[in-house]
C-alpha positions in Angstrom: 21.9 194.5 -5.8 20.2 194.2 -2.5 21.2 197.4 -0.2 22.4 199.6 -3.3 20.6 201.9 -5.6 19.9 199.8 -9.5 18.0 201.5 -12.2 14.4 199.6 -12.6 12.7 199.5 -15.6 9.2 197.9 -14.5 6.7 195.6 -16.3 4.6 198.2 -17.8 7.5 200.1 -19.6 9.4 200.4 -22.9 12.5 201.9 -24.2 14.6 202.4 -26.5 18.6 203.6 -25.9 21.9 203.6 -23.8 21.6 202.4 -20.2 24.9 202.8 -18.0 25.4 202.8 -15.0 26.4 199.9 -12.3 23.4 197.5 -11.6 20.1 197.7 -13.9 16.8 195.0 -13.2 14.4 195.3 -16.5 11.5 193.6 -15.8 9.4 195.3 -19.0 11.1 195.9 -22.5 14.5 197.6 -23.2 15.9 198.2 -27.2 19.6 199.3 -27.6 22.6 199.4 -25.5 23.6 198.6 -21.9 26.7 198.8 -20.6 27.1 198.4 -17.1 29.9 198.0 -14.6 27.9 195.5 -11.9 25.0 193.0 -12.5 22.2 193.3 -15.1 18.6 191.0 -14.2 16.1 190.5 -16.4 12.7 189.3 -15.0 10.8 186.3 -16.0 8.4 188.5 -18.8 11.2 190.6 -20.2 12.4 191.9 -23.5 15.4 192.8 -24.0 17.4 193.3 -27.7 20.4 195.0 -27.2 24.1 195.0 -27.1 24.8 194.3 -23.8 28.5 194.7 -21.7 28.5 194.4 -18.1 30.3 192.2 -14.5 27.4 189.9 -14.3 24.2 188.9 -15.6 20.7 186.9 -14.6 18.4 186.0 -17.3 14.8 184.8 -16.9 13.1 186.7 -19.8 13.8 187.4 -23.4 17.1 188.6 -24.9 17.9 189.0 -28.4 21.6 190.6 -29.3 25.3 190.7 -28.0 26.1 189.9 -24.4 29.6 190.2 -22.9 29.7 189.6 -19.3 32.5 188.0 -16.7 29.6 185.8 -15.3 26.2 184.5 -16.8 23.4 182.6 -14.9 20.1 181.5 -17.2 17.1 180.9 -15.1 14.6 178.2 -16.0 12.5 180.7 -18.4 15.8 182.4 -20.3 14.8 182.4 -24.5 18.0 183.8 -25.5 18.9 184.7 -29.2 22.2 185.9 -30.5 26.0 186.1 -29.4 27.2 184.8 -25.8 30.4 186.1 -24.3 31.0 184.6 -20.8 34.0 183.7 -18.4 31.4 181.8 -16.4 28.2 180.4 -17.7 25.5 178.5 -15.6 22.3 177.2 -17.1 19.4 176.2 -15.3 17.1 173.0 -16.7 14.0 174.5 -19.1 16.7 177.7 -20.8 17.1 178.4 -24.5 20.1 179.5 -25.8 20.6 179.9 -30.1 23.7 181.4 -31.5 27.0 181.6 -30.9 28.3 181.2 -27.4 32.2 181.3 -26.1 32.7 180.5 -22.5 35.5 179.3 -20.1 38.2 180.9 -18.6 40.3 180.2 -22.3 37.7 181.9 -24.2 39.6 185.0 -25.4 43.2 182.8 -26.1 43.9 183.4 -29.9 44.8 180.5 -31.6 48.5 179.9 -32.5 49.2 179.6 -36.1 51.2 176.1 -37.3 54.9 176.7 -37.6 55.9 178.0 -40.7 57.8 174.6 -42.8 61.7 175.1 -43.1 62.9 175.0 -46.8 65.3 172.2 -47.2 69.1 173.0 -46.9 70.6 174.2 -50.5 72.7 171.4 -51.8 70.6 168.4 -49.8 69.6 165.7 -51.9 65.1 165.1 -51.6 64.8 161.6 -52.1 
């Protein structure tokens, strides 16, 4: 984000909606839906519940909801509550994660089903 334009949502500020856009830093509280096509941060002191799509993410506050992202780092301070969806994940010593997490590059592979039995040959003898 350094050198570009990201939308900042400071300490003292709350809102509720859709956020798009490419790089977002929410450092106060945010309710409803990102999606973004760069890196969200969330500052140590943050609250965030949303839905939440975006290239990258960096959490050291609060975050309750969905998160889909390509790469996830949680910082010391992360609380995070809900569903995790990450090719990458990296958490640092101290983070909180509950719910349901899915990460690794084999994340999205759909299970094969068993193969179907064969019915025995007409005529064959079971014994």
């Amino acid at each position: 984000m350094e050198g570009e334009k990201a939308t900042v949502i400071d300490t003292d500020s709350m809102i509720e909606g859709r956020l798009t856009g490419k790089d977002a830093r929410i450092l106060g509280a945010f309710q409803g839906e990102i999606e973004l096509t760069g890196r969200l941060h969330l500052g140590e002191g943050s609250k965030v519940e949303a839905k939440v799509k975006a290239a990258a993410a960096e959490i050291a506050g609060e975050f309750k909801g969905e998160l889909t992202v390509q790469s996830l780092l949680l910082l010391e301070k992360a609380r995070v509550t809900g569903t995790v969806d990450a090719q990458i994940l990296a958490v640092r010593e101290g983070a909180v994660v509950n719910g349901a997490v899915s990460a690794g590059a084999q994340r999205a592979r759909p299970i094969p089903a068993p193969p179907a039995a064969k019915p025995p040959l007409a005529g064959t003898a079971l014994g």
